[in-house]
C-alpha positions, 0 to 999 in steps of 0.5 A: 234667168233667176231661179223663183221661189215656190210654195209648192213642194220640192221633189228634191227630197224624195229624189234624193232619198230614193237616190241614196237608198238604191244606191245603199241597196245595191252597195249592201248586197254587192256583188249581187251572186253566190246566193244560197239557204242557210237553213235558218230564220233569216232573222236570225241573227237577231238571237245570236250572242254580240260579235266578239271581235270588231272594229270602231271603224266598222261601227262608225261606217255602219253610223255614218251610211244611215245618217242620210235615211233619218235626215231626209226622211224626217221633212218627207214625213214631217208634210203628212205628220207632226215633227215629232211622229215625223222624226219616229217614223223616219227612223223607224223605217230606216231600221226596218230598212236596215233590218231587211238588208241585214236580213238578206246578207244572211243568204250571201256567201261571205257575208255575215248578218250582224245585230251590231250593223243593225243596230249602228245603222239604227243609230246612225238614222236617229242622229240624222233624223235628230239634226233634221228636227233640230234644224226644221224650226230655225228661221234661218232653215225655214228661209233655205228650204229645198225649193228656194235653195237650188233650181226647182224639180228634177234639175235641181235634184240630180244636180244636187245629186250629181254633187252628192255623188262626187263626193262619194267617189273620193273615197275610193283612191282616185288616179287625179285628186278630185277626179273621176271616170278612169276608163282604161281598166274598164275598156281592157275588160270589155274588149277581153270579153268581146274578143275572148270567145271570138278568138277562142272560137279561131284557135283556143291559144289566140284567146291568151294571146289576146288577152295579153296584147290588149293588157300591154296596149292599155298600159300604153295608154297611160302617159309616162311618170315624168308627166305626172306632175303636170297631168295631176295640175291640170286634172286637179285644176279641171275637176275644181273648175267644173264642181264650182260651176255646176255649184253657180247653175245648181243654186241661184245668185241669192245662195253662197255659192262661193262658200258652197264651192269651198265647202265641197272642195274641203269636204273631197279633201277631208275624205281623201285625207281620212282615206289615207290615214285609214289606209296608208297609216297616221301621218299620211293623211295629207300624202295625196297633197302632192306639188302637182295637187297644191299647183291644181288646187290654186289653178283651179280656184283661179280659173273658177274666178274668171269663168264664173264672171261668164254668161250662163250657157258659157259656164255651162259649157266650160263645166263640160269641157272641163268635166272631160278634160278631168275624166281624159287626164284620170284615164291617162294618168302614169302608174305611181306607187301612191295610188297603187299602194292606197289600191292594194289596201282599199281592197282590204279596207272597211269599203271594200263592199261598196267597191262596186257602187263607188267605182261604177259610179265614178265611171257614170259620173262624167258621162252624167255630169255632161248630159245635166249640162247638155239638158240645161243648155237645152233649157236655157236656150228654150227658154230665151227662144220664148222669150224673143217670140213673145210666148206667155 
């Protein structure tokens, strides 16, 4: 069933957009408590001296978070206004953005409104709004505009979401190389606090008690270190399978899907790779490449070859098999001193105020991932009944 061009515009841009700006909101102001008056301008900060101490990866940080704002906002912008005022007034919005949030921090404890954040992030919108205008004039961009580059509307949205997203979440130290939805830590804190004040209401000493068995019960539930070669593979192998058939459902036959794919995977790699260096010293970059990440980067390649040959809805419901089998093997991978020493030092790194929004997003991520597939199974599947009737 092949994906048409449209002359229309594509909502992708906005969803996107909209998309990345929550998720930069809720990351910015994490963890969202501990309000309080300052007893000063908000904007403040805007008079006071220049941070004497600082750190060009706080700098690049502060860069890199805003390059999205300036990129999609210059094609919104550019439908209502020439490129050049389109290219002004997308970073200009961006800085304003930035300039509100820095804003805000000011009223959080621990948190410290800085103009030199303000003034990176502006920076990093213009250089985002400067490749964008840059490349609106290419024929070859003009060819590969948004709605003849991936499905149309909201499922090609959030499927380039869904890929967005997934990148994001291997920065954070991930259990499984690509992998993603590591519930067990989650689930021994929903049941603390359901079961919490059930037993305290009982007996107060049942409470600690509990808390404890439920700890030692969710330990039990990772498997033993001797598998982890093994479960690493074969969570590696899923999670590069799945990514490469939601990339053949997300863009149309036409499209390099096959150089989109490696293009994914090289990009997940680089993060964990920067990840590491950042955390663990230089000369770690590529400790996270281990036999069993080697062994399920080759699987995975090989196993995405033969079921990419499958029908549409068979890849589809492969991807969903293969996305639950990555979450499963995430949540029962064995402790190792790898990922528990990279978990020790991200809580002091340069992310640390994202943690929130990257870990819950690698919690919703599977489930996601698994409904956009249900939906298009859904689609396809309507789409061939009309088809057998006859319908218009």
């Amino acid at each position: 069933m092949p994906v048409e061009p449209s002359n229309r515009h594509s909502r992708i841009p906005e969803v996107l957009l909209g998309a990345y700006l929550l998720a930069l909101v809720y990351g910015t102001l994490y963890p969202w408590t501990g309000w309080r008056a300052i007893g000063q301008p908000a904007l403040g900060f805007l008079l006071e001296p220049w941070p004497r101490w600082w750190t060009w990866l706080d700098v690049l940080v502060n860069v890199a978070v805003y390059v999205p704002l300036g990129a999609f906002g210059v094609p919104l912008l550019r439908r209502k206004m020439r490129l050049p005022a389109a290219l002004l007034a997308a970073v200009a919005l961006a800085s304003a953005t930035s300039l509100g949030l820095e804003g805000l921090q000011s009223f959080m404890p621990g948190r410290v409104a800085s103009r030199l954040d303000w003034v990176a992030n502006t920076g990093g919108a213009l250089a985002g709004a400067l490749v964008a205008a840059a490349l609106a004039p290419l024929p070859v961009w003009q060819r590969m505009r948004w709605q003849r580059a991936s499905l149309h509307g909201i499922a090609g949205a959030s499927g380039l979401a869904l890929l967005a997203s997934w990148l994001a979440i291997q920065l954070p130290p991930q259990r499984v190389p690509f992998g993603n939805g590591d519930f067990v830590e989650p689930l021994v804190t929903a049941l603390g606090l359901a079961l919490g004040p059930l037993l305290a209401a009982i007996d107060p000493a049942l409470a600690g008690d509990a808390g404890a068995w439920i700890a030692q019960e969710a330990t039990g539930l990772r498997l033993d270190i001797d598998h982890i070669v093994l479960v690493e593979a074969c969570g590696t192998a899923a999670a590069v399978a799945a990514i490469g058939l939601l990339v053949r459902e997300i863009y149309p036959a036409r499209a390099p899907r096959g150089l989109i794919t490696a293009g994914l995977v090289l990009s997940a790699a680089a993060a964990r790779s920067a990840s590491a260096e950042l955390l663990l010293g230089p000369g770690q970059a590529f400790a996270w490449l281990s036999a069993g990440a080697q062994g399920g980067l080759v699987t995975g390649v090989v196993l995405l070859a033969i079921l990419a040959s499958g029908r549409r809805r068979a890849r589809l419901r492969w991807a969903i098999a293969a996305i639950a089998l990555t979450a499963l093997l995430t949540s029962v991978f064995p402790e190792d001193p790898y990922h528990a020493s990279m978990l020790q030092r991200w809580d002091r790194g340069a992310w640390r105020n994202f943690d929130g929004l990257l870990e819950g997003t690698a919690l919703v991520w599977p489930f996601a991932a698994i409904l956009w597939c249900a939906l298009r199974l859904r689609a396809l599947q309507r789409a061939a009944n009309s088809f057998h009737r006859g319908d218009p």
